[in-house]
PDBQT receptor file of N, H, CA, C and O in Angstrom, charges set to zero:
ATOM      1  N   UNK A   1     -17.210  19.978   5.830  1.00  0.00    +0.000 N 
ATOM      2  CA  UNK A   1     -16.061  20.827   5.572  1.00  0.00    +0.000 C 
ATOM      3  C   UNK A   1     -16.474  22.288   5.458  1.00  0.00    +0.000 C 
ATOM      4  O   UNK A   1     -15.666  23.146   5.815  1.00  0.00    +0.000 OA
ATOM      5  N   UNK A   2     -17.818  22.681   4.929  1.00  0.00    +0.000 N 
ATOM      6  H   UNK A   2     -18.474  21.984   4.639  1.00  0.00    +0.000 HD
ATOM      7  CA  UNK A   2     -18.285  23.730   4.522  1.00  0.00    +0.000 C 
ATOM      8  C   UNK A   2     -18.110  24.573   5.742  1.00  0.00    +0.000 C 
ATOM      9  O   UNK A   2     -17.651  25.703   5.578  1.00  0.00    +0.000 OA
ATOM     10  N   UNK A   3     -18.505  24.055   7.289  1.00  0.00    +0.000 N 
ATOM     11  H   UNK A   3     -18.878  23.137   7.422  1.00  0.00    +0.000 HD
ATOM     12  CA  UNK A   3     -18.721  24.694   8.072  1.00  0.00    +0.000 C 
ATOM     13  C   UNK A   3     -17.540  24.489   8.860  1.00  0.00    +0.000 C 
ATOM     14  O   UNK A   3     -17.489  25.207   9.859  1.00  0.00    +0.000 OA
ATOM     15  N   UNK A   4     -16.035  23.264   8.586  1.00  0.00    +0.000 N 
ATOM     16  H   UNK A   4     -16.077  22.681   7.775  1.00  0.00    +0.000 HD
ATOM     17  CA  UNK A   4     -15.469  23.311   9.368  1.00  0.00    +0.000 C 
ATOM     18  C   UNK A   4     -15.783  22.594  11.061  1.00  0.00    +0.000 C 
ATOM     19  O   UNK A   4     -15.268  22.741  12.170  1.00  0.00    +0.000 OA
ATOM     20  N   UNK A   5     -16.981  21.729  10.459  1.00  0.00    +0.000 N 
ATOM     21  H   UNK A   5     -17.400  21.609   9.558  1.00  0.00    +0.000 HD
ATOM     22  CA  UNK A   5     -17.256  20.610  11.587  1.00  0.00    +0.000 C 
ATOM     23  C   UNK A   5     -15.902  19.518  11.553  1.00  0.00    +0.000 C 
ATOM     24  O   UNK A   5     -15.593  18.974  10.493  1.00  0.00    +0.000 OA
ATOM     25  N   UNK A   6     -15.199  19.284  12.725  1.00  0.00    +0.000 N 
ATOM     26  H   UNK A   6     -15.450  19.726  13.587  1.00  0.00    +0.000 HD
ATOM     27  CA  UNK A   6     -14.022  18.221  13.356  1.00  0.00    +0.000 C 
ATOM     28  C   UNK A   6     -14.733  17.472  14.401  1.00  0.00    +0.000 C 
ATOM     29  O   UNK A   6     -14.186  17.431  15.503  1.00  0.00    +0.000 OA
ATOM     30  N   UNK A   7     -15.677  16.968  14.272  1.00  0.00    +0.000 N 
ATOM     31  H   UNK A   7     -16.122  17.001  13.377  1.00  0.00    +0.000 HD
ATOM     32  CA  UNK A   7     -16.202  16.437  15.321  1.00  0.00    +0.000 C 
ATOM     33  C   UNK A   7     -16.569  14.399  14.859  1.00  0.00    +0.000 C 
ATOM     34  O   UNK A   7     -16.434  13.663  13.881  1.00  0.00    +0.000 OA
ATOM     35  N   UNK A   8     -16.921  14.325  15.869  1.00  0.00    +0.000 N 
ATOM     36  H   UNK A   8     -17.030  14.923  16.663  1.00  0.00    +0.000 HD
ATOM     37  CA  UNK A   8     -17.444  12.474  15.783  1.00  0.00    +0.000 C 
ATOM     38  C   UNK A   8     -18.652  12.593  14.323  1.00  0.00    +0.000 C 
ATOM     39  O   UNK A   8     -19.295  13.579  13.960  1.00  0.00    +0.000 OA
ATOM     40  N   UNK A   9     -18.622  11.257  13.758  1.00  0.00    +0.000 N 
ATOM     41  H   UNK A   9     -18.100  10.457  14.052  1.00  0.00    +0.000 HD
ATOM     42  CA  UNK A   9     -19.963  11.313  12.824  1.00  0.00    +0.000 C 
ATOM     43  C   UNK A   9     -20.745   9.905  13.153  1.00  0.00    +0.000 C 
ATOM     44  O   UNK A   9     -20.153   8.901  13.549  1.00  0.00    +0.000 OA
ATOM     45  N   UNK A  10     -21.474   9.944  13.039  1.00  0.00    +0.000 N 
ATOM     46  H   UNK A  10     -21.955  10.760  12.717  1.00  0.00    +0.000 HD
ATOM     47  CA  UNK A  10     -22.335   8.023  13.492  1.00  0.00    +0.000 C 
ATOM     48  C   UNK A  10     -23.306   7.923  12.580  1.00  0.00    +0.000 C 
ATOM     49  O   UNK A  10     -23.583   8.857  11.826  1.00  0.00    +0.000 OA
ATOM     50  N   UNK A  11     -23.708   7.164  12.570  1.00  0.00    +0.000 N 
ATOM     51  H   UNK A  11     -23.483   6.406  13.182  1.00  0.00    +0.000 HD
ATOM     52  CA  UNK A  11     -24.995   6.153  11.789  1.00  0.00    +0.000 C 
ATOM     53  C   UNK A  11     -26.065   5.596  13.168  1.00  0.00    +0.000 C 
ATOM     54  O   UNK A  11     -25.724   4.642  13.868  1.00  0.00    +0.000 OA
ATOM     55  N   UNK A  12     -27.471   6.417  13.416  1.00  0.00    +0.000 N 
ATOM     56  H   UNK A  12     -27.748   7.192  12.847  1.00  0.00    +0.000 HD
ATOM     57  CA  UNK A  12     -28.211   5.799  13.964  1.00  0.00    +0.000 C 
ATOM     58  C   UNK A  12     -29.130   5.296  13.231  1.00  0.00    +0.000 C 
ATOM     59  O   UNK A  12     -29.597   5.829  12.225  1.00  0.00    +0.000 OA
ATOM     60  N   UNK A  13     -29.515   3.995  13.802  1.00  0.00    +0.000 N 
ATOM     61  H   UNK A  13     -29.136   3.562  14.620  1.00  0.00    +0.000 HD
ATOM     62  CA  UNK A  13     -30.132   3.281  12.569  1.00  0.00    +0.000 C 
ATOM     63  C   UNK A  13     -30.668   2.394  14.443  1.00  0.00    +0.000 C 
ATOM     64  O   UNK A  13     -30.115   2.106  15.504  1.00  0.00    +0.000 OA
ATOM     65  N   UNK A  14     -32.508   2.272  13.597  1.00  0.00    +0.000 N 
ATOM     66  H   UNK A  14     -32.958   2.505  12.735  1.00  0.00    +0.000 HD
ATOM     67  CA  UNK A  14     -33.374   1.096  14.332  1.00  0.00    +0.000 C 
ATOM     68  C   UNK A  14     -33.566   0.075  14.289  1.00  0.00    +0.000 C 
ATOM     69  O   UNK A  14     -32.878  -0.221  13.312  1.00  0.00    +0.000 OA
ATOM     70  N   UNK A  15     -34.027  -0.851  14.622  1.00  0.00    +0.000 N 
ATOM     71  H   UNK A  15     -34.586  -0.611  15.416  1.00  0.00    +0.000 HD
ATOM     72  CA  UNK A  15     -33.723  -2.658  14.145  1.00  0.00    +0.000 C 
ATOM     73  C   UNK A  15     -35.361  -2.802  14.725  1.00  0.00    +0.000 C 
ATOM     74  O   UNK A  15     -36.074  -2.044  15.383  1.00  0.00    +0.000 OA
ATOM     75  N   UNK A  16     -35.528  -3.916  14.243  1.00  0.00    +0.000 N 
ATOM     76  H   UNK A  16     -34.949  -4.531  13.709  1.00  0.00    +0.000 HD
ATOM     77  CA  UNK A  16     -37.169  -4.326  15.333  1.00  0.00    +0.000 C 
ATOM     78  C   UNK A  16     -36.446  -5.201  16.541  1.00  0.00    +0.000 C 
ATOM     79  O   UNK A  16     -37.110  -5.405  17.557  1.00  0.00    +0.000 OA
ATOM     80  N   UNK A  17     -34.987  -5.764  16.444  1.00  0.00    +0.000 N 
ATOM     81  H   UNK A  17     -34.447  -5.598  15.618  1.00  0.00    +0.000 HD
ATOM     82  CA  UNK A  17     -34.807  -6.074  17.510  1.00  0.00    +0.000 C 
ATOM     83  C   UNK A  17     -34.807  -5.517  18.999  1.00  0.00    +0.000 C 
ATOM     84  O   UNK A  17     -34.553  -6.140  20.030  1.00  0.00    +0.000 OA
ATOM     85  N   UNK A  18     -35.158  -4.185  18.841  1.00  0.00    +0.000 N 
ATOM     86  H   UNK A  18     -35.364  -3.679  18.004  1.00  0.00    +0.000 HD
ATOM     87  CA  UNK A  18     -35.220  -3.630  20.093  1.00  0.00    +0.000 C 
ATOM     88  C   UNK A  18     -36.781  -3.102  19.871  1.00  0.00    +0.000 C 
ATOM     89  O   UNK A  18     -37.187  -2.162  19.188  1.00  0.00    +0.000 OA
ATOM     90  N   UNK A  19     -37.692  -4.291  20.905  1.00  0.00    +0.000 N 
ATOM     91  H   UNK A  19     -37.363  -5.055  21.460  1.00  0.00    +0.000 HD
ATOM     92  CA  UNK A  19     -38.882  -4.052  20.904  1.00  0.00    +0.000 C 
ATOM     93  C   UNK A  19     -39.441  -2.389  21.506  1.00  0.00    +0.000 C 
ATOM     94  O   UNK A  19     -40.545  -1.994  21.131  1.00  0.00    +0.000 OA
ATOM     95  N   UNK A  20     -38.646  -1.576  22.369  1.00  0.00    +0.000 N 
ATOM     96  H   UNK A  20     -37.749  -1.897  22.673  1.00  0.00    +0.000 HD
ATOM     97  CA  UNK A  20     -39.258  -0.670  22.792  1.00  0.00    +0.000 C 
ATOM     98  C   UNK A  20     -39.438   0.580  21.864  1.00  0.00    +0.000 C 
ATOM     99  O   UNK A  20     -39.861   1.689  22.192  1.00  0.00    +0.000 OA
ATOM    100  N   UNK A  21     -39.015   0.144  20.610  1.00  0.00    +0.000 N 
ATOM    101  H   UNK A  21     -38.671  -0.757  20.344  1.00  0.00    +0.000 HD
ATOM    102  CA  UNK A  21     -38.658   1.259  19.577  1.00  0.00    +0.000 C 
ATOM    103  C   UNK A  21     -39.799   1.620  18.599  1.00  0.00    +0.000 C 
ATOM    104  O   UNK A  21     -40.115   2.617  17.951  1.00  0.00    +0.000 OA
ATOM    105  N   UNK A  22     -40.376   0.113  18.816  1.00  0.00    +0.000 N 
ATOM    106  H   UNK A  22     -40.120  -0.697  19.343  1.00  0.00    +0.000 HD
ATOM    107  CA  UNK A  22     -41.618  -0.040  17.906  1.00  0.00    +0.000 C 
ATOM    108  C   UNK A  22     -41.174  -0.161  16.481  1.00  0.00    +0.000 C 
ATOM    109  O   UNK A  22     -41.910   0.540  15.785  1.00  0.00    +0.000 OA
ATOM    110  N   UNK A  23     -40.482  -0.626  15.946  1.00  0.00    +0.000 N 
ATOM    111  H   UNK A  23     -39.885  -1.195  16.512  1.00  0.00    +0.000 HD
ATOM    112  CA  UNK A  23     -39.763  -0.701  14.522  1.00  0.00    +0.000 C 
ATOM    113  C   UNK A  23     -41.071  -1.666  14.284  1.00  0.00    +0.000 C 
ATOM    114  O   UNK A  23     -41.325  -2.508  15.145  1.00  0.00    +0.000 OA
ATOM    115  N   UNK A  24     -41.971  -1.535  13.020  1.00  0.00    +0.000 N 
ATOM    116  H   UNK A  24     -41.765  -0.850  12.321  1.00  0.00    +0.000 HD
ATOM    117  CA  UNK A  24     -42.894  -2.069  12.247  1.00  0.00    +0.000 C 
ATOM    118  C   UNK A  24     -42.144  -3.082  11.187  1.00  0.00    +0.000 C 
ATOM    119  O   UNK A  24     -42.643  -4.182  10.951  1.00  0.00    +0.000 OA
ATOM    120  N   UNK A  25     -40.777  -2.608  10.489  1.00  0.00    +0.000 N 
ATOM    121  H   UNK A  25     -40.371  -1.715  10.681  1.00  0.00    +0.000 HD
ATOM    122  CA  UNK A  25     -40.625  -3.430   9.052  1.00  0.00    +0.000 C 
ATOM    123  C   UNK A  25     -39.203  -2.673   9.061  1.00  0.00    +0.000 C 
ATOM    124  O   UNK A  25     -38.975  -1.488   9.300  1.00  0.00    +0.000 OA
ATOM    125  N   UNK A  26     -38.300  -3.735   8.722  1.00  0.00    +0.000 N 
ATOM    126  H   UNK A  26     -38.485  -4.699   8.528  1.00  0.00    +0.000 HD
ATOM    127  CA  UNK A  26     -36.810  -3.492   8.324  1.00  0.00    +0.000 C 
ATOM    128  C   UNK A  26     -36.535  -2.680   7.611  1.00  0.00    +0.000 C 
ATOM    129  O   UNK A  26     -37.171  -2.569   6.563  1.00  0.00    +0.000 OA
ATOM    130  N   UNK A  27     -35.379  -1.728   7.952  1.00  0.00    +0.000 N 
ATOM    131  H   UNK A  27     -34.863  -1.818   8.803  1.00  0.00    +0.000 HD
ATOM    132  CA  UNK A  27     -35.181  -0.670   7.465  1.00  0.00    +0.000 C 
ATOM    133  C   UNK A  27     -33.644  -0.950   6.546  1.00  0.00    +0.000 C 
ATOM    134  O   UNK A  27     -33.049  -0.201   5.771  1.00  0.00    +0.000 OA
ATOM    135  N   UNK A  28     -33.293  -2.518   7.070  1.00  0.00    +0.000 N 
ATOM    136  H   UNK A  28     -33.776  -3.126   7.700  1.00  0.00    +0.000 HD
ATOM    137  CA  UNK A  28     -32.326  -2.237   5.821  1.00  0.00    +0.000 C 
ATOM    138  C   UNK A  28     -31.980  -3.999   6.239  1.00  0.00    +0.000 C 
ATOM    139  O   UNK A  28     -32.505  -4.572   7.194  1.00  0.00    +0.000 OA
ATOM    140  N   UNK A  29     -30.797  -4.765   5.093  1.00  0.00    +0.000 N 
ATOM    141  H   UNK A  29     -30.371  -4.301   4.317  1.00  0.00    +0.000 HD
ATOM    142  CA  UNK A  29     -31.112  -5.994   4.794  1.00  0.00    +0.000 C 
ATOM    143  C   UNK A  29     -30.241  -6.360   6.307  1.00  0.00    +0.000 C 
ATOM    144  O   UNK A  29     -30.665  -7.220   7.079  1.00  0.00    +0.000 OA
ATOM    145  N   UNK A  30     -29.262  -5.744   6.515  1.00  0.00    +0.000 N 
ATOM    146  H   UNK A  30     -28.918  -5.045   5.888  1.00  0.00    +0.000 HD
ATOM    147  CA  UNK A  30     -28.234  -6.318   7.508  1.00  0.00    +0.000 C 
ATOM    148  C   UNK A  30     -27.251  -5.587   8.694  1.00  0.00    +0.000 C 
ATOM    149  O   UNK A  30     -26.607  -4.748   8.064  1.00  0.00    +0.000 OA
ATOM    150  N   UNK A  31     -27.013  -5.550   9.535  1.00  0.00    +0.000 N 
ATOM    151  H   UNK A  31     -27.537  -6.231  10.047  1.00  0.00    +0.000 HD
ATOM    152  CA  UNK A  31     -26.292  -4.722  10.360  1.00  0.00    +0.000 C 
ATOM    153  C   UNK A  31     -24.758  -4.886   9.826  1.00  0.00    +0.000 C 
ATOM    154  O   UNK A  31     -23.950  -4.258  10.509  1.00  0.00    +0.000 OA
ATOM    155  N   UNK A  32     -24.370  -5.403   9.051  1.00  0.00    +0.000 N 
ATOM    156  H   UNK A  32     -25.026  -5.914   8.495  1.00  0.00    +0.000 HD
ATOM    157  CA  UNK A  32     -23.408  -5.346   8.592  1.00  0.00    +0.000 C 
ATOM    158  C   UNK A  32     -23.417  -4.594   7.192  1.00  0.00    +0.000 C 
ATOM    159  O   UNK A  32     -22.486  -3.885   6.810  1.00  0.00    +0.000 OA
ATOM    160  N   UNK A  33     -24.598  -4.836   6.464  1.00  0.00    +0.000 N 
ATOM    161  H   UNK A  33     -25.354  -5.411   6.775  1.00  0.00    +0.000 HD
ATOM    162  CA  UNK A  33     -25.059  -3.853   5.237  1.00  0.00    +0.000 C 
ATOM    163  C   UNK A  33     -24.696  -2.591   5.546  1.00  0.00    +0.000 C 
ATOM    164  O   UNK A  33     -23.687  -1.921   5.320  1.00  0.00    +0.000 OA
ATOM    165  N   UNK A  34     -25.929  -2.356   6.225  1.00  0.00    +0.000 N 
ATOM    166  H   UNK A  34     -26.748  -2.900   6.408  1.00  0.00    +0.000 HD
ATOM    167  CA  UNK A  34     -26.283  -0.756   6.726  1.00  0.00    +0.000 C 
ATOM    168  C   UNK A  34     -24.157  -0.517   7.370  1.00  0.00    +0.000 C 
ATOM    169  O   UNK A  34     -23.613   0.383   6.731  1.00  0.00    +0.000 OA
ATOM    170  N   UNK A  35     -23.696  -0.859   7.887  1.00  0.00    +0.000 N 
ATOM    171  H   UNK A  35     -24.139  -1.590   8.405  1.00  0.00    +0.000 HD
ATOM    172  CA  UNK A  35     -22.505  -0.199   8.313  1.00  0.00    +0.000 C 
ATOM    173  C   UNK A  35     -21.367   0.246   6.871  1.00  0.00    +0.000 C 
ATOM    174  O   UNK A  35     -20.534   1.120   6.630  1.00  0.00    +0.000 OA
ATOM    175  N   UNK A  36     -21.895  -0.825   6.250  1.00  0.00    +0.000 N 
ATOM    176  H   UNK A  36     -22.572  -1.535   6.446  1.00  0.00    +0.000 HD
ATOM    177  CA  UNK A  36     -20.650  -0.520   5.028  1.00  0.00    +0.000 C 
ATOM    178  C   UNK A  36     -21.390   0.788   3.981  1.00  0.00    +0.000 C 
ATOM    179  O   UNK A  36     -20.956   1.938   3.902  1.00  0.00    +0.000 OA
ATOM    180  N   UNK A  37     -22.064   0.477   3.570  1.00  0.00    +0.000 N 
ATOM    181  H   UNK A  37     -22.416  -0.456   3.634  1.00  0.00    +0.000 HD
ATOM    182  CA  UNK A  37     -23.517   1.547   3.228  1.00  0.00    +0.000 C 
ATOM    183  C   UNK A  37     -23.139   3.015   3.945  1.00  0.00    +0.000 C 
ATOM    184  O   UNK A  37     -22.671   3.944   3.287  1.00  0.00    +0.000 OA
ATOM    185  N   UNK A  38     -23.391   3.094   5.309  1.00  0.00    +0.000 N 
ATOM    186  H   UNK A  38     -23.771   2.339   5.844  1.00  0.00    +0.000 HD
ATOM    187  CA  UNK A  38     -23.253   4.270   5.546  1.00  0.00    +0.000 C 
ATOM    188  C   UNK A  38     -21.469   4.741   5.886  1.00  0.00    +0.000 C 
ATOM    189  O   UNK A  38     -21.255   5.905   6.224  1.00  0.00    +0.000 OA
ATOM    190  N   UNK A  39     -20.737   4.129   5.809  1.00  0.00    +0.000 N 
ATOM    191  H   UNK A  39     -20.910   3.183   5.534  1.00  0.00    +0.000 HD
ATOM    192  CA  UNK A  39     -19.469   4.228   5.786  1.00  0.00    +0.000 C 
ATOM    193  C   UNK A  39     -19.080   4.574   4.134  1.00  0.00    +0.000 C 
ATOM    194  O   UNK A  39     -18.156   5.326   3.826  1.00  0.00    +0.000 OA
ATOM    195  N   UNK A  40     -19.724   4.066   3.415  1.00  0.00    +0.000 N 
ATOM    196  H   UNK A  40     -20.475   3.455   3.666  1.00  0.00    +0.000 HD
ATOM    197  CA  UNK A  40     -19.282   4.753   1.811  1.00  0.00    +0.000 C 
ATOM    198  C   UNK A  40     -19.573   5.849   1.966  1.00  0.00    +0.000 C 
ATOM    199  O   UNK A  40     -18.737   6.749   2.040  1.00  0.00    +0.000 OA
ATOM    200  N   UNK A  41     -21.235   6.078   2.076  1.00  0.00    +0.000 N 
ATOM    201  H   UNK A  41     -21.914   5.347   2.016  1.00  0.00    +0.000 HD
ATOM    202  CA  UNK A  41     -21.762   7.233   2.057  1.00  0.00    +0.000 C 
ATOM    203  C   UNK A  41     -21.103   8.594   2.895  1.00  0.00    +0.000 C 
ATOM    204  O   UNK A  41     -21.157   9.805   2.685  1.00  0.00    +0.000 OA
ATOM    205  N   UNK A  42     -20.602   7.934   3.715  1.00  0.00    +0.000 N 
ATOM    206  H   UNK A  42     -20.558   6.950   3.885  1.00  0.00    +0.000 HD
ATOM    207  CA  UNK A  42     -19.669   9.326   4.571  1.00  0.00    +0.000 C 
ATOM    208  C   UNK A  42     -18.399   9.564   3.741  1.00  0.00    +0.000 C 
ATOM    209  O   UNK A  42     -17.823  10.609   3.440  1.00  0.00    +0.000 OA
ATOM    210  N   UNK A  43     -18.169   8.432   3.494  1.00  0.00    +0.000 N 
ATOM    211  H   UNK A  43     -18.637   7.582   3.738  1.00  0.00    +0.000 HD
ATOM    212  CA  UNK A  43     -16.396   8.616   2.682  1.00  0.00    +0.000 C 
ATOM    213  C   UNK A  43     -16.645   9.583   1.577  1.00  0.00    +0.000 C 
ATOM    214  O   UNK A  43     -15.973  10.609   1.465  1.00  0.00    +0.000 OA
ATOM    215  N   UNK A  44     -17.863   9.177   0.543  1.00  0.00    +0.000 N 
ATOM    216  H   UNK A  44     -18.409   8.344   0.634  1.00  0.00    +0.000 HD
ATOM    217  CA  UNK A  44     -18.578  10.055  -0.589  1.00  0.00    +0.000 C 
ATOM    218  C   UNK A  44     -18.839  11.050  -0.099  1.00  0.00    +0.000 C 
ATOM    219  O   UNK A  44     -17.863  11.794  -0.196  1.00  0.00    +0.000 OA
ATOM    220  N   UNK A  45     -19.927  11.675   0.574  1.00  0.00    +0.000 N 
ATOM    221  H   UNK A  45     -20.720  11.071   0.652  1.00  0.00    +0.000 HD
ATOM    222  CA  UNK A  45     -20.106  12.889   0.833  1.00  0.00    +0.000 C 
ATOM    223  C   UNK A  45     -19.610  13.869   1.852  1.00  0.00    +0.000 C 
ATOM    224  O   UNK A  45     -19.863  15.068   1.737  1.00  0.00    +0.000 OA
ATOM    225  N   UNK A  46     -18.862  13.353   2.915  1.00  0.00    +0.000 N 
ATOM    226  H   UNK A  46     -18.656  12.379   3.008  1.00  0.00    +0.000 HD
ATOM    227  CA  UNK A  46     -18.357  14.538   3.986  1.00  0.00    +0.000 C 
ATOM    228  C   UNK A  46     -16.907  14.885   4.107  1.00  0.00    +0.000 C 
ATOM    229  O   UNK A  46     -16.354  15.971   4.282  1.00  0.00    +0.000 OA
ATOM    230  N   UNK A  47     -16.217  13.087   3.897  1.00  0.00    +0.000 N 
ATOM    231  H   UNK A  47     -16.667  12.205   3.754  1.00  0.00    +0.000 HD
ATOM    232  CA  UNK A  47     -14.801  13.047   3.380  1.00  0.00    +0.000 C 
ATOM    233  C   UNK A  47     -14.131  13.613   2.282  1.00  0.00    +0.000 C 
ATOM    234  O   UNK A  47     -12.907  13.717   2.207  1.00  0.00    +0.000 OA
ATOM    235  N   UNK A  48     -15.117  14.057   1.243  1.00  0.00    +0.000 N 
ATOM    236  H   UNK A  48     -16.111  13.973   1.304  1.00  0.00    +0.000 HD
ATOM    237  CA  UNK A  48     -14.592  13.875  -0.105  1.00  0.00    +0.000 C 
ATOM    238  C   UNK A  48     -13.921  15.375  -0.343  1.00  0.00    +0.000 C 
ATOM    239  O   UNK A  48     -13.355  15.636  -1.405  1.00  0.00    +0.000 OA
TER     240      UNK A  48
């Protein structure tokens, strides 16, 4: 809001399921986790 960004927002996030990425160790418990997780977190901090 500060700057008056109206644009798209996303969540990129790595999995080890995509071997070319080289992911070593899970970065979070669930792809359904991580979506609700970073969907609060936007509602909390950019929405608010």
């Amino acid at each position: 809001k500060d700057i008056n960004y109206d644009g798209w927002l996303s969540i990129e996030a790595f999995s080890p399921k995509l071997p070319a990425a080289n992911i070593w160790r899970k970065m979070f418990d669930s792809e359904e986790q991580l979506m609700r997780d970073g969907l609060a977190f936007i509602k909390k901090s950019v929405l608010a």
